[in-house]
C-alpha positions as CSV (number, residue, x, y, z in Angstrom):
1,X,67.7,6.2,17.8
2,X,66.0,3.0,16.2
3,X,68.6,0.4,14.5
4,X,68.7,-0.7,11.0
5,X,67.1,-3.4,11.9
6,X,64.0,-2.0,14.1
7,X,63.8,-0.1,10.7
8,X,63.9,-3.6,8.9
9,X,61.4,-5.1,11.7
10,X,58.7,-2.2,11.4
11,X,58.9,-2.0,7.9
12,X,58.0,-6.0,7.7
13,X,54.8,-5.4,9.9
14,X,53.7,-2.6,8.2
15,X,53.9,-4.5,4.9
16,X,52.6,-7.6,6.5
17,X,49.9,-5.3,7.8
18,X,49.1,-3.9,4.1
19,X,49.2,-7.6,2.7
20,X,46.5,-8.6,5.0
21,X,44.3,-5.7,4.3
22,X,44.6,-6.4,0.3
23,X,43.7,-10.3,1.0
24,X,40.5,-9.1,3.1
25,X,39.3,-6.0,1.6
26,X,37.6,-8.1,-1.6
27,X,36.1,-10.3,0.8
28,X,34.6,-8.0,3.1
29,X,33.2,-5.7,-0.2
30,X,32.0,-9.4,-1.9
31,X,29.1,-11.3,-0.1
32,X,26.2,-9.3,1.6
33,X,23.1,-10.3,3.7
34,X,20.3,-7.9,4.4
35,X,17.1,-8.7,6.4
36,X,16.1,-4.8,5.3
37,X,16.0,-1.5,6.4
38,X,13.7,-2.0,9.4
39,X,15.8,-3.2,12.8
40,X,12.5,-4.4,14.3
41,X,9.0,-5.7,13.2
42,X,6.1,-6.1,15.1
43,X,3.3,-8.8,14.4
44,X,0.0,-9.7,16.0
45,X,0.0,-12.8,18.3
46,X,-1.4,-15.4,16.6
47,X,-0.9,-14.2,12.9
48,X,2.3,-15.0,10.9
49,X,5.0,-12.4,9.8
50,X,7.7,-12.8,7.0
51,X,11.0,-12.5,7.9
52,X,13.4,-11.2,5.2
53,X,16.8,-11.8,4.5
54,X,18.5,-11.7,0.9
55,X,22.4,-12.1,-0.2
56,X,24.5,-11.1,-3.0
57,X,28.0,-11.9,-4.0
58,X,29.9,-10.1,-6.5
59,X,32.5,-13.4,-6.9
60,X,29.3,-16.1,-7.4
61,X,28.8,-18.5,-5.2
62,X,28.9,-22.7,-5.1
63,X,27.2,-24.7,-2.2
64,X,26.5,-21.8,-0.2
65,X,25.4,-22.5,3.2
66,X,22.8,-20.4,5.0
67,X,21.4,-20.7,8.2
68,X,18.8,-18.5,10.7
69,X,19.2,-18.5,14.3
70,X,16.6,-17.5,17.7
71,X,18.4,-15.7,20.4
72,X,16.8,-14.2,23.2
73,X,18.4,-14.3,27.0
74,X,19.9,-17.3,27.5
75,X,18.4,-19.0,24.5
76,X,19.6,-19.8,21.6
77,X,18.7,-22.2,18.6
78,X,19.1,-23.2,15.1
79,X,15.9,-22.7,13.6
80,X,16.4,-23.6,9.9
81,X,19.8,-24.8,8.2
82,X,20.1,-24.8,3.9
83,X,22.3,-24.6,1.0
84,X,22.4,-23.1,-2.3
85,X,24.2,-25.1,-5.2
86,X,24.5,-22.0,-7.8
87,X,22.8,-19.1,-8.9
88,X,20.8,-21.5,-10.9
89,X,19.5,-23.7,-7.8
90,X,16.9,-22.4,-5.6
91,X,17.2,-22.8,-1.9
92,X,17.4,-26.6,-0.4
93,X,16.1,-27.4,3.2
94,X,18.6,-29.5,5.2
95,X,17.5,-28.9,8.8
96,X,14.2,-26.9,10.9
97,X,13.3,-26.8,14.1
98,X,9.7,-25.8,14.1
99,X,7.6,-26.9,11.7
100,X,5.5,-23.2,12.0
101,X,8.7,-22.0,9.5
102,X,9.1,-22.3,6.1
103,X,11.4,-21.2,3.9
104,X,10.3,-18.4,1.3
105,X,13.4,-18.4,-1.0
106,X,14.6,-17.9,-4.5
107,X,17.0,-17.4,-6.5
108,X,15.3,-16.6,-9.6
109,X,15.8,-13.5,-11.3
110,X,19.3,-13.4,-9.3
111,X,16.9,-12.0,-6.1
112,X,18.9,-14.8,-4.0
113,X,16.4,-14.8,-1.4
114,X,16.6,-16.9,2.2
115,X,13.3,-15.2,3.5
116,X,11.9,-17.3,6.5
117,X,7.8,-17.7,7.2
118,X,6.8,-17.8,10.6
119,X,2.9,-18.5,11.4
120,X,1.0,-18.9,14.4
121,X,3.0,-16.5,16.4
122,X,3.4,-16.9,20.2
123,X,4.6,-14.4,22.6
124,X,7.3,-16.6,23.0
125,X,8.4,-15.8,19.5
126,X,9.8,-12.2,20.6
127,X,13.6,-12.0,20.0
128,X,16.5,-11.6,17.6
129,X,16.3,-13.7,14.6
130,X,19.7,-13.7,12.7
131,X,20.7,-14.6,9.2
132,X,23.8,-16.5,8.5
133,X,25.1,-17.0,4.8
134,X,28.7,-18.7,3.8
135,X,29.7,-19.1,0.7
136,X,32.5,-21.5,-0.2
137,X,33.7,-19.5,-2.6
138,X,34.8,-16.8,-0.7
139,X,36.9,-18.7,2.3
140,X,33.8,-19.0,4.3
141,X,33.7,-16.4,6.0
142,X,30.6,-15.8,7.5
143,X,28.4,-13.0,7.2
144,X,25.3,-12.4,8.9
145,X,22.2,-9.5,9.7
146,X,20.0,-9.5,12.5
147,X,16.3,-8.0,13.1
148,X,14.3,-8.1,16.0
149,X,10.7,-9.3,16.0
150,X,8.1,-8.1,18.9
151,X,4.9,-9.7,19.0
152,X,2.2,-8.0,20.9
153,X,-1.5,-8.2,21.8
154,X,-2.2,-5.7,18.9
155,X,-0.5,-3.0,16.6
156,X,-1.0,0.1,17.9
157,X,-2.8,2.8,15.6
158,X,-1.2,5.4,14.6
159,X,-2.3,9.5,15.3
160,X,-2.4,10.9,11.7
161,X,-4.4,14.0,12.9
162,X,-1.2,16.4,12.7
163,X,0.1,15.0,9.5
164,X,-3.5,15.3,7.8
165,X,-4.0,18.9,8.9
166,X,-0.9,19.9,7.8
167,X,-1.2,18.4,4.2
168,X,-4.5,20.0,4.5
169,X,-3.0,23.1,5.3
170,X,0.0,23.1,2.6
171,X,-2.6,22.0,0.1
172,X,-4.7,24.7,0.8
173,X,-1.5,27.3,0.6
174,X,-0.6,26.0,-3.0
175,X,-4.6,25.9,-4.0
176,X,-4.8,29.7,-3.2
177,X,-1.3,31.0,-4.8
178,X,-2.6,28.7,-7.8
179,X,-5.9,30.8,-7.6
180,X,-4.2,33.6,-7.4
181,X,-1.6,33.3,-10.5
182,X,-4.6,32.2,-12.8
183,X,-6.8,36.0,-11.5
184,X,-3.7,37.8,-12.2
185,X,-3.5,36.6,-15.8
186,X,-7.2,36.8,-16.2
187,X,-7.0,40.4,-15.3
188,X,-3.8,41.1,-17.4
189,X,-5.7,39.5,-20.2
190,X,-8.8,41.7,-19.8
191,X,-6.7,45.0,-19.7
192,X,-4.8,44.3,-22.5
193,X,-8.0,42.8,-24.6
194,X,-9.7,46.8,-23.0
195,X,-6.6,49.0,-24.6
196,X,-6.3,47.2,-27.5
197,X,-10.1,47.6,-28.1
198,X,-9.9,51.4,-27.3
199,X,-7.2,51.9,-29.9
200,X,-9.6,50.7,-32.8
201,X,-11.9,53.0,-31.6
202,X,-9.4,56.0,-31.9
203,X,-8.2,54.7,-35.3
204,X,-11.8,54.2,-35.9
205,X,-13.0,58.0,-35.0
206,X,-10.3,59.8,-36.3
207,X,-11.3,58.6,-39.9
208,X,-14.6,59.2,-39.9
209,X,-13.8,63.1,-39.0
210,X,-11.8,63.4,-41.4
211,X,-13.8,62.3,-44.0
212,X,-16.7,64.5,-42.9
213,X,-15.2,67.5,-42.7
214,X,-13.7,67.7,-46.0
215,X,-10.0,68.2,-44.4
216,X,-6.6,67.9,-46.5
217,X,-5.8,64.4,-46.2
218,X,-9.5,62.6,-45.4
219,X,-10.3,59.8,-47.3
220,X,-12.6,62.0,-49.7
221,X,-12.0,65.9,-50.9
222,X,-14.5,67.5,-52.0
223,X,-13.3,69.7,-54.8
224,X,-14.6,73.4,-55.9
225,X,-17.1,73.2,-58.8
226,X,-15.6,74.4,-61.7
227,X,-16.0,77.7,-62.7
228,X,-17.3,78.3,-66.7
Protein backbone atom coordinates (compact mmCIF):
# COMPACT_ATOMS: atom_id res chain seq x y z
CA UNK A 1 0.00 0.00 0.00
CA UNK A 2 1.17 3.69 -0.95
CA UNK A 3 3.03 5.67 2.08
CA UNK A 4 1.95 8.88 3.56
CA UNK A 5 4.25 10.40 1.64
CA UNK A 6 3.52 8.84 -2.03
CA UNK A 7 0.08 10.30 -0.85
CA UNK A 8 1.90 13.68 -0.12
CA UNK A 9 3.99 13.22 -3.52
CA UNK A 10 0.80 12.54 -5.82
CA UNK A 11 -1.23 14.90 -4.26
CA UNK A 12 1.66 17.82 -5.04
CA UNK A 13 1.56 16.81 -8.92
CA UNK A 14 -1.91 16.76 -9.16
CA UNK A 15 -2.18 20.24 -7.70
CA UNK A 16 0.83 21.27 -9.57
CA UNK A 17 -1.03 19.79 -12.51
CA UNK A 18 -4.36 21.93 -11.77
CA UNK A 19 -2.17 25.12 -11.20
CA UNK A 20 -0.79 24.95 -14.59
CA UNK A 21 -3.98 24.34 -16.28
CA UNK A 22 -5.56 27.56 -14.39
CA UNK A 23 -2.31 29.72 -15.64
CA UNK A 24 -2.99 28.40 -19.29
CA UNK A 25 -6.56 28.06 -19.72
CA UNK A 26 -7.05 32.17 -20.06
CA UNK A 27 -4.45 32.19 -22.48
CA UNK A 28 -5.38 29.59 -24.70
CA UNK A 29 -9.35 31.02 -24.67
CA UNK A 30 -7.66 34.89 -25.14
CA UNK A 31 -5.94 35.57 -28.56
CA UNK A 32 -7.37 34.03 -31.83
CA UNK A 33 -6.16 34.03 -35.56
CA UNK A 34 -8.45 32.91 -38.33
CA UNK A 35 -7.53 32.95 -42.04
CA UNK A 36 -11.47 31.70 -42.52
CA UNK A 37 -13.55 28.89 -42.98
CA UNK A 38 -12.10 27.71 -46.30
CA UNK A 39 -8.74 25.34 -45.73
CA UNK A 40 -7.75 25.91 -49.40
CA UNK A 41 -8.28 28.59 -52.15
CA UNK A 42 -7.59 28.35 -55.56
CA UNK A 43 -6.58 31.35 -57.97
CA UNK A 44 -5.82 31.78 -61.66
CA UNK A 45 -2.12 32.00 -62.64
CA UNK A 46 -1.34 35.22 -63.24
CA UNK A 47 -4.20 37.06 -61.33
CA UNK A 48 -3.90 37.99 -57.55
CA UNK A 49 -5.85 36.40 -54.60
CA UNK A 50 -6.35 37.89 -51.01
CA UNK A 51 -5.27 36.00 -48.39
CA UNK A 52 -7.14 36.52 -45.03
CA UNK A 53 -6.15 36.32 -41.64
CA UNK A 54 -7.86 38.38 -38.67
CA UNK A 55 -7.09 38.21 -34.69
CA UNK A 56 -8.87 39.04 -31.64
CA UNK A 57 -7.82 39.17 -28.00
CA UNK A 58 -10.22 39.33 -25.17
CA UNK A 59 -7.12 40.80 -22.72
CA UNK A 60 -6.08 43.79 -25.57
CA UNK A 61 -3.04 43.81 -26.96
CA UNK A 62 0.33 46.26 -27.02
CA UNK A 63 3.07 45.90 -29.73
CA UNK A 64 1.71 42.81 -31.09
CA UNK A 65 3.79 41.13 -33.50
CA UNK A 66 2.43 39.33 -36.55
CA UNK A 67 4.09 37.57 -39.13
CA UNK A 68 3.03 35.25 -42.47
CA UNK A 69 5.17 32.46 -43.58
CA UNK A 70 5.56 30.16 -47.26
CA UNK A 71 6.07 26.52 -46.60
CA UNK A 72 6.02 24.00 -49.19
CA UNK A 73 8.59 20.80 -49.23
CA UNK A 74 11.69 21.82 -48.16
CA UNK A 75 11.00 25.50 -48.35
CA UNK A 76 10.33 27.83 -46.05
CA UNK A 77 10.38 31.72 -45.78
CA UNK A 78 9.32 34.80 -43.98
CA UNK A 79 7.21 36.57 -46.36
CA UNK A 80 6.05 39.61 -44.46
CA UNK A 81 6.96 40.61 -40.62
CA UNK A 82 4.73 43.64 -38.69
CA UNK A 83 3.47 44.93 -35.46
CA UNK A 84 0.52 46.39 -34.04
CA UNK A 85 0.91 49.24 -31.29
CA UNK A 86 -2.84 49.20 -29.85
CA UNK A 87 -6.18 48.70 -30.96
CA UNK A 88 -5.93 52.23 -32.06
CA UNK A 89 -2.82 51.68 -34.56
CA UNK A 90 -3.31 50.08 -37.78
CA UNK A 91 -0.86 47.58 -39.01
CA UNK A 92 3.05 48.75 -39.49
CA UNK A 93 5.32 46.88 -42.09
CA UNK A 94 8.72 46.05 -40.68
CA UNK A 95 9.98 43.36 -43.12
CA UNK A 96 8.67 41.60 -46.94
CA UNK A 97 10.13 39.45 -49.02
CA UNK A 98 8.42 39.90 -52.28
CA UNK A 99 7.36 43.00 -53.33
CA UNK A 100 4.06 41.19 -55.20
CA UNK A 101 2.61 41.32 -51.31
CA UNK A 102 1.08 43.92 -49.56
CA UNK A 103 -0.43 44.13 -46.57
CA UNK A 104 -4.35 44.63 -46.47
CA UNK A 105 -4.81 45.42 -42.68
CA UNK A 106 -6.86 47.26 -40.21
CA UNK A 107 -7.73 47.74 -37.21
CA UNK A 108 -10.56 50.03 -37.51
CA UNK A 109 -13.79 49.26 -36.28
CA UNK A 110 -11.83 46.68 -33.90
CA UNK A 111 -11.82 44.12 -37.36
CA UNK A 112 -7.94 43.67 -36.43
CA UNK A 113 -7.13 42.54 -39.73
CA UNK A 114 -3.47 41.17 -41.07
CA UNK A 115 -4.92 40.17 -44.51
CA UNK A 116 -1.97 39.75 -47.10
CA UNK A 117 -2.37 40.65 -51.07
CA UNK A 118 -0.65 38.54 -53.39
CA UNK A 119 -0.65 39.54 -57.28
CA UNK A 120 0.86 38.23 -60.25
CA UNK A 121 0.54 34.72 -59.19
CA UNK A 122 3.09 32.01 -60.33
CA UNK A 123 2.72 28.36 -60.15
CA UNK A 124 5.41 28.59 -57.89
CA UNK A 125 3.09 30.34 -55.43
CA UNK A 126 1.18 26.92 -54.49
CA UNK A 127 1.71 26.10 -50.82
CA UNK A 128 0.84 26.65 -47.18
CA UNK A 129 0.72 30.21 -46.16
CA UNK A 130 0.63 30.60 -42.29
CA UNK A 131 -0.35 33.36 -40.08
CA UNK A 132 1.59 34.06 -36.93
CA UNK A 133 0.30 36.70 -34.31
CA UNK A 134 1.96 37.35 -30.64
CA UNK A 135 0.88 39.52 -28.45
CA UNK A 136 3.02 40.85 -25.58
CA UNK A 137 0.42 41.04 -23.45
CA UNK A 138 -0.40 37.63 -23.21
CA UNK A 139 3.26 35.93 -22.48
CA UNK A 140 3.84 35.60 -26.19
CA UNK A 141 2.63 32.82 -26.91
CA UNK A 142 2.23 32.36 -30.27
CA UNK A 143 -0.76 31.56 -32.17
CA UNK A 144 -1.10 30.89 -35.69
CA UNK A 145 -3.77 29.44 -38.77
CA UNK A 146 -2.81 28.04 -41.90
CA UNK A 147 -4.61 27.88 -45.50
CA UNK A 148 -3.44 26.39 -48.45
CA UNK A 149 -3.43 28.19 -51.78
CA UNK A 150 -3.46 26.18 -55.31
CA UNK A 151 -2.89 28.03 -58.33
CA UNK A 152 -3.94 26.41 -61.54
CA UNK A 153 -4.22 27.02 -65.32
CA UNK A 154 -8.01 27.93 -64.72
CA UNK A 155 -11.02 27.38 -62.14
CA UNK A 156 -12.86 24.73 -63.06
CA UNK A 157 -16.71 25.26 -63.77
CA UNK A 158 -18.88 23.97 -61.81
CA UNK A 159 -22.09 21.37 -63.07
CA UNK A 160 -25.25 23.12 -61.62
CA UNK A 161 -27.52 21.02 -63.95
CA UNK A 162 -28.75 18.68 -60.87
CA UNK A 163 -29.04 21.51 -58.41
CA UNK A 164 -31.08 23.64 -61.01
CA UNK A 165 -33.47 20.83 -61.82
CA UNK A 166 -34.10 20.14 -58.58
CA UNK A 167 -34.93 23.67 -57.40
CA UNK A 168 -36.94 23.47 -60.51
CA UNK A 169 -38.54 20.55 -59.40
CA UNK A 170 -39.24 21.62 -55.56
CA UNK A 171 -40.46 24.96 -56.97
CA UNK A 172 -42.74 23.42 -59.19
CA UNK A 173 -44.13 21.05 -56.04
CA UNK A 174 -44.81 24.16 -53.84
CA UNK A 175 -46.30 26.20 -57.11
CA UNK A 176 -48.95 23.37 -57.49
CA UNK A 177 -49.95 22.71 -53.62
CA UNK A 178 -50.11 26.67 -53.65
CA UNK A 179 -52.57 26.25 -56.73
CA UNK A 180 -54.21 23.85 -55.27
CA UNK A 181 -54.99 25.60 -51.56
CA UNK A 182 -56.20 28.83 -53.43
CA UNK A 183 -59.02 26.28 -55.92
CA UNK A 184 -60.00 24.70 -52.78
CA UNK A 185 -61.05 28.01 -51.09
CA UNK A 186 -62.34 29.35 -54.32
CA UNK A 187 -64.69 26.40 -54.51
CA UNK A 188 -65.53 26.57 -50.63
CA UNK A 189 -66.27 30.18 -51.31
CA UNK A 190 -68.59 29.47 -54.27
CA UNK A 191 -70.71 26.79 -52.36
CA UNK A 192 -71.15 28.61 -49.54
CA UNK A 193 -71.95 32.05 -51.62
CA UNK A 194 -74.70 28.99 -53.73
CA UNK A 195 -76.50 27.84 -50.17
CA UNK A 196 -76.63 30.99 -48.84
CA UNK A 197 -78.24 32.40 -51.99
CA UNK A 198 -80.78 29.38 -52.06
CA UNK A 199 -81.91 30.15 -48.59
CA UNK A 200 -83.11 33.75 -49.64
CA UNK A 201 -84.92 32.16 -52.21
CA UNK A 202 -86.77 29.82 -49.73
CA UNK A 203 -87.30 32.73 -47.30
CA UNK A 204 -88.17 34.64 -50.36
CA UNK A 205 -91.06 32.05 -51.75
CA UNK A 206 -92.50 31.01 -48.72
CA UNK A 207 -93.76 34.70 -48.22
CA UNK A 208 -95.07 35.39 -51.18
CA UNK A 209 -97.50 32.06 -50.77
CA UNK A 210 -98.50 33.02 -48.00
CA UNK A 211 -99.62 36.18 -48.75
CA UNK A 212 -101.48 35.01 -51.78
CA UNK A 213 -103.35 32.57 -50.41
CA UNK A 214 -104.93 34.37 -47.75
CA UNK A 215 -103.49 31.76 -45.03
CA UNK A 216 -103.62 32.47 -41.06
CA UNK A 217 -100.36 34.11 -40.51
CA UNK A 218 -99.53 35.71 -44.25
CA UNK A 219 -98.50 39.07 -44.29
CA UNK A 220 -102.21 40.18 -45.40
CA UNK A 221 -105.78 38.53 -44.28
CA UNK A 222 -108.27 39.12 -46.07
CA UNK A 223 -111.26 39.52 -43.84
CA UNK A 224 -115.17 38.50 -44.47
CA UNK A 225 -117.28 41.43 -45.67
CA UNK A 226 -119.40 42.43 -43.08
CA UNK A 227 -122.72 41.25 -42.97
CA UNK A 228 -125.68 44.21 -42.60
Amino acid sequence: MPGAGDRGAARARWLGTGLLGLFLLPVSLSLEVSVGKATTIYAVNGTEILLPCTFSSCFGFQDLHFWWSYNISDTYRILIDGTVKNEKSDPKVKFKSDDRITLEGSTKEKMNNISILLRNLEFSDTGKYTCHVQNPKENNFQHQATIFLQVVDKLEEVDNTVTLIILGVVGGVIGLLILILLVKKFIAFIIKKTQEKKKECLVSSSGNDNTENGLPGSKAEEKPPTKV
